[in-house]
VEXLOFI-213781 format. One record per residue (C-alpha): z, x, y. Coordinates in steps of 0.2 Angstrom, whole numbers, padded with zeros to 4 digits, always signed. Example, Ala and Ser with C-alpha at 12.3 -4.5 7.8 and 13.67 -1.06 7.14 Angstrom:
residues 2
+0039+0062-0022;+0036+0068-0005;
END
This chain:
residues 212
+0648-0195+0049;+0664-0203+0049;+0680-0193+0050;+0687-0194+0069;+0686-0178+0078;+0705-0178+0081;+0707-0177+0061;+0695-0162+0062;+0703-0154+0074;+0721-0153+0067;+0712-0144+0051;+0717-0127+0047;+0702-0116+0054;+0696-0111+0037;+0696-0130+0031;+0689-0135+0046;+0672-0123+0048;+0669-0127+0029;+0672-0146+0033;+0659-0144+0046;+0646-0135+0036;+0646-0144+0021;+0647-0161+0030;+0631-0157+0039;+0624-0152+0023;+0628-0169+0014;+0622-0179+0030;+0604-0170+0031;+0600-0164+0014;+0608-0171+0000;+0599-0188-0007;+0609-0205-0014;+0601-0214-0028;+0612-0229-0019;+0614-0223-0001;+0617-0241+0005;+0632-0242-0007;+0649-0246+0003;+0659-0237-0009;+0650-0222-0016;+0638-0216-0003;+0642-0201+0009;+0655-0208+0017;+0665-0208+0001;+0659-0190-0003;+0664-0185+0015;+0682-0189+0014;+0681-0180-0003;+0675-0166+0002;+0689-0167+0017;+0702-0169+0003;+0696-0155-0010;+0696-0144+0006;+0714-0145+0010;+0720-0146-0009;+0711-0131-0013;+0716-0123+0003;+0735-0126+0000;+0733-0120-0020;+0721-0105-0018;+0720-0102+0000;+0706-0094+0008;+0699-0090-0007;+0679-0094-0001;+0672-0097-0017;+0684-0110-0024;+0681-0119-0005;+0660-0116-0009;+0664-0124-0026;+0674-0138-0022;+0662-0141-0008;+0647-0141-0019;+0657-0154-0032;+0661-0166-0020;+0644-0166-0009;+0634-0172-0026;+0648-0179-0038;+0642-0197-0034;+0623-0194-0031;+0614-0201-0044;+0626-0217-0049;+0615-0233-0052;+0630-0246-0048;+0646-0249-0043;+0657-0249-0058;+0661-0238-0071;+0641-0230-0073;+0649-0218-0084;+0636-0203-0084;+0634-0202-0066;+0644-0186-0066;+0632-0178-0077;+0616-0184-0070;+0623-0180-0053;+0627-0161-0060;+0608-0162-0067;+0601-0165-0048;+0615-0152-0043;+0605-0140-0056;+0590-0144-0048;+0593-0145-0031;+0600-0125-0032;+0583-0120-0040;+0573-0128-0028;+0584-0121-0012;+0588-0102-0015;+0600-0101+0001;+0611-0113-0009;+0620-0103-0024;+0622-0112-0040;+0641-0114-0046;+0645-0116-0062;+0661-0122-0059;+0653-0136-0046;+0645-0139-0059;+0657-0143-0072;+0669-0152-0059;+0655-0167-0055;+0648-0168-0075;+0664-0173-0080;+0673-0181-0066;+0672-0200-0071;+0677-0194-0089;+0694-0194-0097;+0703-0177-0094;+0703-0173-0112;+0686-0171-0113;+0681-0162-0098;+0695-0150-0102;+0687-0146-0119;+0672-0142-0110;+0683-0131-0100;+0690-0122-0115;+0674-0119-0123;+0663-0112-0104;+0677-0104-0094;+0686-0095-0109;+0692-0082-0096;+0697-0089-0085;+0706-0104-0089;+0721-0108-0078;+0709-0107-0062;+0697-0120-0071;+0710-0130-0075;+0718-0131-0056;+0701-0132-0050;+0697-0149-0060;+0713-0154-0057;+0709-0153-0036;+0692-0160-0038;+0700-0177-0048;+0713-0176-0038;+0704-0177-0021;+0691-0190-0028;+0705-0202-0034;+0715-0199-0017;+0700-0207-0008;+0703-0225-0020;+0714-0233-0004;+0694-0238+0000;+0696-0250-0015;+0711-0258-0009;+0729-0260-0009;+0727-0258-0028;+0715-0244-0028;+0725-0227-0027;+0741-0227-0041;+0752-0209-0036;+0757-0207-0053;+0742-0204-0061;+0737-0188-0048;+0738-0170-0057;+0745-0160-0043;+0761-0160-0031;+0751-0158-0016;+0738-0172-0020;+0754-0182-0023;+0760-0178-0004;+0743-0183+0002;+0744-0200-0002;+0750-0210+0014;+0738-0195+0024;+0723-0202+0014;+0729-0222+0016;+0729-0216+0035;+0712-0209+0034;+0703-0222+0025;+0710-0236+0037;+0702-0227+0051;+0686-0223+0042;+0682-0240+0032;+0682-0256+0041;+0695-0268+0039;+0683-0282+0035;+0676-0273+0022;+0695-0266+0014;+0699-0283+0013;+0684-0290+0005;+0686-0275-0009;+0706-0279-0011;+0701-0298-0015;+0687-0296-0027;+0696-0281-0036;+0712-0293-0035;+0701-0310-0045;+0697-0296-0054;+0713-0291-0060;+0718-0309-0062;+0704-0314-0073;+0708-0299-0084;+0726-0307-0088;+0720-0325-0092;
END
């Protein structure tokens, strides 16, 4: 558990109890197919959640099920990635175990939206939003500000990959936009120093060898 109690404590009651619960649940029942992972392990998915909490807070206020959705998405969405990079088809393998993991454990209620937001959050919009358009014909406009949040609050959390991680324009909503020093600001205190830097210079050669 990493986000400092003082951060916890200035959340909005709602935010805050469900930040609590769902943290708890990621920590002691949720499984990693690469726990050790410094970038896409719980402590990622915790200041995820944290994120999707607040945007879906500000945009749909206490509205309890889209919180429990968003919750669920960003708990699982990196559970079953097998490295580091791209791994295009964790969203959906994560969605699988999400599947699974519901059936198994009746006191936690299977979402289908959850379950859409983590299949295709490491896709282009385009597609998940077809997907959209073909499952949540009634309801649309909520699906589509719900994906939009849960991208949102995953890319907010890129400042872990360095000063070159996290570019504002390409965030979907005004208020992800007017989170981005606040999530800088939490990743600083949450990831060590040592360890931002050594990301910034290996996704700087990275860059670089990609121009020559």
């Amino acid at each position: 558990m990493i986000i400092p109690d003082k951060e916890i404590d200035r959340l909005s009651p709602v935010v805050k109890d469900q930040f609590l619960q769902w943290r708890d649940f990621l920590y002691n029942r949720v499984t990693f197919n690469m726990p050790d992972s410094e970038i896409h392990a719980a402590g990622h998915c915790e200041r995820v959640l944290l994120y999707a909490l607040i945007l879906g807070q500000q945009i749909f206020g206490n509205d309890m099920y889209v919180l429990t959705a968003l919750a669920h998405a960003a708990v699982f969405h990196d559970t079953r990635r097998q490295d580091d990079y791209l791994d295009t088809g964790h969203g959906a393998r994560a969605a699988v175990y999400y599947r699974q993991f519901c059936d198994k454990s009746p006191d936690i209620g299977f979402i289908p939206e959850a379950e859409l937001m983590m299949r295709y959050h490491d896709i282009d919009d385009k597609r998940g939003k077809v997907s959209i358009k073909r499952d949540f014909q009634g309801s649309l406009p909520r699906m589509f500000k719900l994906y939009d949040i849960f991208k949102d609050a995953d890319a907010l959390d890129r400042w872990r990959l360095g000063n070159h991680g996290l570019d504002p324009k390409y965030l979907r909503t005004p208020q992800a936009k007017a989170m981005v020093e606040y999530s800088r600001g939490i990743v600083n205190e949450t990831v060590p120093e040592e360890l931002r830097r050594r990301i910034d210079e290996l996704i700087e050669n990275i860059m670089n060898n990609e121009k020559k």
